[in-house]
C-alpha positions as CSV (number, residue, x, y, z in Angstrom):
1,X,34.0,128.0,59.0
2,X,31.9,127.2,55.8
3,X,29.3,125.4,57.7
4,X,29.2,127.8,60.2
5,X,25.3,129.4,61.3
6,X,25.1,132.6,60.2
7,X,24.8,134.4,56.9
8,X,28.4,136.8,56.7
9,X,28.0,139.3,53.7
10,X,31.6,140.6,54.1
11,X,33.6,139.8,50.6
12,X,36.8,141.3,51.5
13,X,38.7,140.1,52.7
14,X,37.5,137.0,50.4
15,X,37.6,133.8,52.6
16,X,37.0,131.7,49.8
17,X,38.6,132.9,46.3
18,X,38.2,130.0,44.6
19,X,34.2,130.4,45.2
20,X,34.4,133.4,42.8
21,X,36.8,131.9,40.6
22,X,34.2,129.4,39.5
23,X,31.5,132.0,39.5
24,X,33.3,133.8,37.2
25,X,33.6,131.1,35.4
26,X,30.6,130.2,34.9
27,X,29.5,133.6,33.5
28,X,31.6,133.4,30.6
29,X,29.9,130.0,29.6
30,X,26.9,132.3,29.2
31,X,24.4,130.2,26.5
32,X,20.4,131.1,25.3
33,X,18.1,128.6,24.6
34,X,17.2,130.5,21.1
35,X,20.6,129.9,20.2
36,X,20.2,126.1,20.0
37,X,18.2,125.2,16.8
38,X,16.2,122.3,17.1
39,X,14.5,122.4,14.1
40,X,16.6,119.8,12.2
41,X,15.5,117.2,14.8
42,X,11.9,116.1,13.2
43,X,13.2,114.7,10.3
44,X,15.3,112.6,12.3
45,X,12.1,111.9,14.9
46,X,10.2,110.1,11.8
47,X,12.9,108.1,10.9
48,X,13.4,106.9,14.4
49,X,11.9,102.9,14.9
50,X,9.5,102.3,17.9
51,X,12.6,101.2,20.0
52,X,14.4,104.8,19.8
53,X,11.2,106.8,20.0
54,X,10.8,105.3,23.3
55,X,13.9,105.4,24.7
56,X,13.7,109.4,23.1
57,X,10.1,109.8,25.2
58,X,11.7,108.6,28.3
59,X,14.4,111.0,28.0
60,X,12.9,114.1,27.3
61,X,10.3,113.1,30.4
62,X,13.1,112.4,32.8
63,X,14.4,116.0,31.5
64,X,11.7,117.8,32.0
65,X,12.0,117.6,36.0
66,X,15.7,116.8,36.6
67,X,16.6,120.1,36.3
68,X,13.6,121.0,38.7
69,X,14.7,118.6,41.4
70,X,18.0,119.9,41.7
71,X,17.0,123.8,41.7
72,X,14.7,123.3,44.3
73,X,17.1,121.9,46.7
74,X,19.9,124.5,45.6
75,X,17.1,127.2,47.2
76,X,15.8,125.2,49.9
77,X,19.3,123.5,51.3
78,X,21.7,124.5,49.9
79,X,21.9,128.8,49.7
80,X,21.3,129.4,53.2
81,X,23.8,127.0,54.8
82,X,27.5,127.8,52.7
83,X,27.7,130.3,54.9
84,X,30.2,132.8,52.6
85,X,29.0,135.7,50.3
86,X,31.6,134.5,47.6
87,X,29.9,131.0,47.7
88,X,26.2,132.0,47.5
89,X,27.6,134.0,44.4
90,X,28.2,130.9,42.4
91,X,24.3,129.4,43.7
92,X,23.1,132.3,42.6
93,X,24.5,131.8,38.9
94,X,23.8,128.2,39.2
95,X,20.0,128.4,39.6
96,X,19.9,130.6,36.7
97,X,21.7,128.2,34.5
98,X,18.8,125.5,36.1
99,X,16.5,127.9,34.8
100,X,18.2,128.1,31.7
101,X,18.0,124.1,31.4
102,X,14.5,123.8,32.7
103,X,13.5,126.3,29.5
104,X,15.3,124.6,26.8
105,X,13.7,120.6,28.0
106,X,10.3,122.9,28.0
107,X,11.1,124.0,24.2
108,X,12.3,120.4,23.5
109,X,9.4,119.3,24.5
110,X,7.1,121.6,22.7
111,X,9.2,120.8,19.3
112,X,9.4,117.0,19.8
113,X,5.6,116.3,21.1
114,X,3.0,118.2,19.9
115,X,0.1,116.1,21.1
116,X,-0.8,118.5,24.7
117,X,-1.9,115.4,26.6
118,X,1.9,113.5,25.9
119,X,2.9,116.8,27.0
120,X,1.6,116.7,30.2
121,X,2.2,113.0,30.7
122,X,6.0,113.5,30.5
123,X,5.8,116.9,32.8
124,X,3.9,114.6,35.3
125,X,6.8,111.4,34.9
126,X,7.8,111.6,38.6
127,X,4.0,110.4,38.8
128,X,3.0,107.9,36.0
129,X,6.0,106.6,34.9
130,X,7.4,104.3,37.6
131,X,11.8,104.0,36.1
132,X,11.4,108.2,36.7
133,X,9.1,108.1,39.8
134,X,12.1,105.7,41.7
135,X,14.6,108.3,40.8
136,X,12.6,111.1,42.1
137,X,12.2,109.7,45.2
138,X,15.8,108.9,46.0
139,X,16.1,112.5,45.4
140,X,13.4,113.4,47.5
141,X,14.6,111.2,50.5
142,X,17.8,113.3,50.6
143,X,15.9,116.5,49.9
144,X,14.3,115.5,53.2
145,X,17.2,114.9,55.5
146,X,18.1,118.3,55.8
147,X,15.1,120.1,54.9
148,X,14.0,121.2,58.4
149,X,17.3,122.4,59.3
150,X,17.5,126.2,59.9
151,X,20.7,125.9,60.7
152,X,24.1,123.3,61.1
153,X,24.7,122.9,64.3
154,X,25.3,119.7,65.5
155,X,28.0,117.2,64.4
156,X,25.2,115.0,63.0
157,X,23.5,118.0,60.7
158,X,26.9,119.3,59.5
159,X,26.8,115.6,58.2
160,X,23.4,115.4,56.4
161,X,24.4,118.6,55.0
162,X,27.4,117.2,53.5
163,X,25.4,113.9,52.2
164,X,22.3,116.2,50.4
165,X,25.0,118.0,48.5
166,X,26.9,114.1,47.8
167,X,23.9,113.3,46.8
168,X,23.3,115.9,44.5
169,X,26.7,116.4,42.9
170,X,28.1,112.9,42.6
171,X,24.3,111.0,42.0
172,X,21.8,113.0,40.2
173,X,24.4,115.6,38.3
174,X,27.1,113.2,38.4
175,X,25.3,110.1,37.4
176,X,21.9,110.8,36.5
177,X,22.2,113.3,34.4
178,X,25.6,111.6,32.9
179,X,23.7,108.5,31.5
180,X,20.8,111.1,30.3
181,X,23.9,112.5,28.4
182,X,25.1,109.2,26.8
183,X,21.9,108.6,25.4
184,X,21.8,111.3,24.0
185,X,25.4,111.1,22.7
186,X,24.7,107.6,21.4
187,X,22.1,109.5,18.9
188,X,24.2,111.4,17.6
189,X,26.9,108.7,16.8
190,X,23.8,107.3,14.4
191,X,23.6,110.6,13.1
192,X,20.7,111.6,15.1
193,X,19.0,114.6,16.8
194,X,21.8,116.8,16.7
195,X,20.0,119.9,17.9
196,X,19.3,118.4,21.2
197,X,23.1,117.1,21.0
198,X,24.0,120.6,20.7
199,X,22.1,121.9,23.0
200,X,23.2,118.9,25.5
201,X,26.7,120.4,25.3
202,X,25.9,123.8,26.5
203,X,24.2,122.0,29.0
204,X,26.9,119.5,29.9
205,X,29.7,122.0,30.7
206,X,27.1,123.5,33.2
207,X,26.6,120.5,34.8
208,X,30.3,119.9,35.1
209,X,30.8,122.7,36.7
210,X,27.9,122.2,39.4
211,X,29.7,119.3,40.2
212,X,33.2,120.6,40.4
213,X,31.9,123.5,42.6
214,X,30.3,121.2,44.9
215,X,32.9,119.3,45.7
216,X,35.0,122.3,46.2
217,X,32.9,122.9,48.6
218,X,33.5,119.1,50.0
219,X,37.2,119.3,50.2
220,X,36.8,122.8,52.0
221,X,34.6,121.5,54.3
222,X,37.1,118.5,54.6
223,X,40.2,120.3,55.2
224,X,38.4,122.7,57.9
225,X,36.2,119.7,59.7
226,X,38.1,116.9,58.9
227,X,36.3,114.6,61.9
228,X,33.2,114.9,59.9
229,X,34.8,112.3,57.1
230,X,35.0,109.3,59.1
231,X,34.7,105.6,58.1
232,X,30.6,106.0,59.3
233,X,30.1,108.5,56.5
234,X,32.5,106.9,53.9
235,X,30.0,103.8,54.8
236,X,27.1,106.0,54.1
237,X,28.3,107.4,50.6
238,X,28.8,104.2,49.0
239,X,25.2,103.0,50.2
240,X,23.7,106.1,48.7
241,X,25.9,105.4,45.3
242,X,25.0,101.7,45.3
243,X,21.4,103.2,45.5
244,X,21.7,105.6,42.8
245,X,23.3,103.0,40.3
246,X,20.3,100.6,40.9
247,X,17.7,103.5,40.1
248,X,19.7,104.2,37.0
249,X,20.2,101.1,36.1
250,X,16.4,100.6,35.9
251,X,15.3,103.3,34.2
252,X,18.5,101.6,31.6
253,X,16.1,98.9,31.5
254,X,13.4,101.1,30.7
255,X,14.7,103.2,28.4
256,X,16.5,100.0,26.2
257,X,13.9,97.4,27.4
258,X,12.6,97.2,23.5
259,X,15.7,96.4,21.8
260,X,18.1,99.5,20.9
261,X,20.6,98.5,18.0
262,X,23.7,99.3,19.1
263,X,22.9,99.8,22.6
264,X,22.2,97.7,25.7
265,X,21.2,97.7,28.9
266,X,24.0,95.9,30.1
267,X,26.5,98.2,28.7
268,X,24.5,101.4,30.1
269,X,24.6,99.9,33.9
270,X,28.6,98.7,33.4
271,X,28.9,102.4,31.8
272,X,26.8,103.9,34.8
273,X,28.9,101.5,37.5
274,X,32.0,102.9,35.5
275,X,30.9,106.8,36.6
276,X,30.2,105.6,39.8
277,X,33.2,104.8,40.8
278,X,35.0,108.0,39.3
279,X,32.4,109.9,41.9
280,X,34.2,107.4,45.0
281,X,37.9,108.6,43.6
282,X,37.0,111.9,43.3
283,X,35.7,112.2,47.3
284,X,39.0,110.1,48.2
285,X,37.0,106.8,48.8
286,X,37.6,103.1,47.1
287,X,36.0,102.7,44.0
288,X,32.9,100.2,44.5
289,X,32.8,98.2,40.9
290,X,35.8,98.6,39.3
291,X,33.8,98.2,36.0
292,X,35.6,99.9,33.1
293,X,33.6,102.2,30.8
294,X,32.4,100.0,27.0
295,X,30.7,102.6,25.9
296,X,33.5,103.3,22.7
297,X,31.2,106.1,20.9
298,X,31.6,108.5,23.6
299,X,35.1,108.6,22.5
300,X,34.6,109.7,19.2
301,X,32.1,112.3,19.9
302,X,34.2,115.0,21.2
303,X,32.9,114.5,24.6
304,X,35.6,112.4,26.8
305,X,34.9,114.5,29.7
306,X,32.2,111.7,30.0
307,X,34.4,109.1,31.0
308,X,37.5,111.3,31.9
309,X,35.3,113.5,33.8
310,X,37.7,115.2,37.0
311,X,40.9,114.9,34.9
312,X,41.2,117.8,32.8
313,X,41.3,121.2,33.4
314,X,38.3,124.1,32.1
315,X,40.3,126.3,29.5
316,X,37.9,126.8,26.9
317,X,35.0,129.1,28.2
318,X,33.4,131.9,25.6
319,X,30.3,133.6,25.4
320,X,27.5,131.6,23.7
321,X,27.4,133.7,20.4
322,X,27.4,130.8,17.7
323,X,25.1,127.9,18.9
324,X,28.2,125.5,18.8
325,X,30.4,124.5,21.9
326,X,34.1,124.4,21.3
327,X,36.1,121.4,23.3
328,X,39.6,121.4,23.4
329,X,42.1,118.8,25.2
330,X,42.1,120.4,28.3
331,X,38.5,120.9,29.2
């Protein structure tokens, strides 16, 4: 089974086609960080009023070690317990898309701050700015859970297993980094920093299929150990989700606490409850808030797979030639 100790390197007969389907799919959403032109951004930074620089400063410090977070448990939990060749295949392309993510928030970085102490103050968030340092540590605790495992062999390690990659796919990708998306979405609506919102695309459909991966991996894990999803671990989830909604719901607080036109806090947490609760259907659990998602402009922005997330289907991959990201209905 998928879980299974062990490290099998045999790819045929494939176990697991549907592994290499998405890592083949992945390849052809193949993106440079030289292709996204951020240039036409610093304009837009001076215009900008002290409200939406901070919100913009707390963003691109909460970027600049997201990305880092997650790689480091793909390598360190993840790889060396999906025990098929196929599966390991897509990690392998995944932590080079983190790579990929962790240089463009480096080059956003270098183009939006140019004092070198700022610089290191947002590389050092998890540390000195508390709304980041509480997200970091709810990813550290499940970091920790199965970090000492060598291997899954109990009942009760299969089960921290699955919760780390719960954890990963439906709070950090699938919620964390989804509100770090609408704000920067929410720019662009006021006509705002569209290099970043272009690179944000290319960026996006990489995280979406992180999380579609992962919980492939769920429901094959599901279908082969189904004792493992019990009413205990349904119990745990929902905890864990309620946790990550509270930790993004202040650093909502944070971001917005000045006084965004056009934006609240309020609406952030009902949109970030909203997400929430698409992570519970998706893993065949009750939804926790039943909050529905107010956040209009995300509608108009060519980027409903923000609130519709799970429900359409990946049709439009291509080779990142142009810079731009074509959506169509189906993605």
């Amino acid at each position: 089974m998928l879980l299974d100790p062990g490290m099998n390197l045999t790819l045929r007969p494939m176990r697991y086609p549907h592994f290499y389907d998405r890592y083949r799919d992945a390849i052809k959403n193949h993106w440079t960080v030289e292709e996204v032109d951020l240039h036409s951004d610093l304009k837009d930074l001076t215009r900008l009023t002290p409200a939406e620089q901070h919100l913009v400063g707390r963003l691109v410090a909460f970027f600049a070690t997201g990305d880092t977070i997650v790689a480091n448990n793909l390598v360190l939990n993840l790889y060396q317990h999906l025990n098929a060749p196929e599966a390991r295949l897509y990690l392998s392309r995944q932590l080079f898309e983190e790579a990929v993510h962790v240089q463009f928030y480096l080059t956003l970085l270098d183009t939006y701050v140019p004092d070198e102490r700022e610089r290191f103050e947002a590389f050092a968030a998890v540390e000195n700015i508390p709304s980041i340092k509480v997200k970091a540590e709810f990813c550290f605790t499940w970091i920790d859970t199965v970090f000492e495992l060598d291997a899954l062999r109990t009942r009760d390690e299969r089960r921290a297993f699955l919760l780390n990659l719960i954890c990963f796919a439906a709070c950090i990708e699938g919620l964390f980094f989804y509100g770090a998306f609408a704000y920067v979405y929410f720019l662009r609506s006021r006509g705002l920093l569209h290099g970043l919102a272009s690179g944000t695309n290319w960026v996006f459909r990489d995280e979406s299929m992180h999380m579609a991966f992962a919980f492939d991996v769920v429901d094959t894990v599901r279908a082969e150990e189904p004792d493992l999803f019990d009413a205990e671990l349904a119990g745990q989830v929902r905890e864990m989700i309620v946790a990550a909604v509270e930790a993004e719901a202040q650093f909502a607080e944070d971001l917005l606490g000045g006084g965004v036109a056009g934006l609240s806090s309020a609406d952030m947490r009902s949109y970030l409850e909203h997400v929430a609760d698409r992570r519970m259907r998706r893993l065949g659990l009750e939804p926790i808030y039943g909050t529905a998602n107010p956040l209009a402009f995300l509608d108009l922005q060519d980027v409903q797979e923000l609130s519709n997330f799970f429900e359409r289907k990946v049709s439009a991959y291509q080779v990142g030639v142009g810079g731009s990201v074509a959506f169509d209905d189906d993605f």
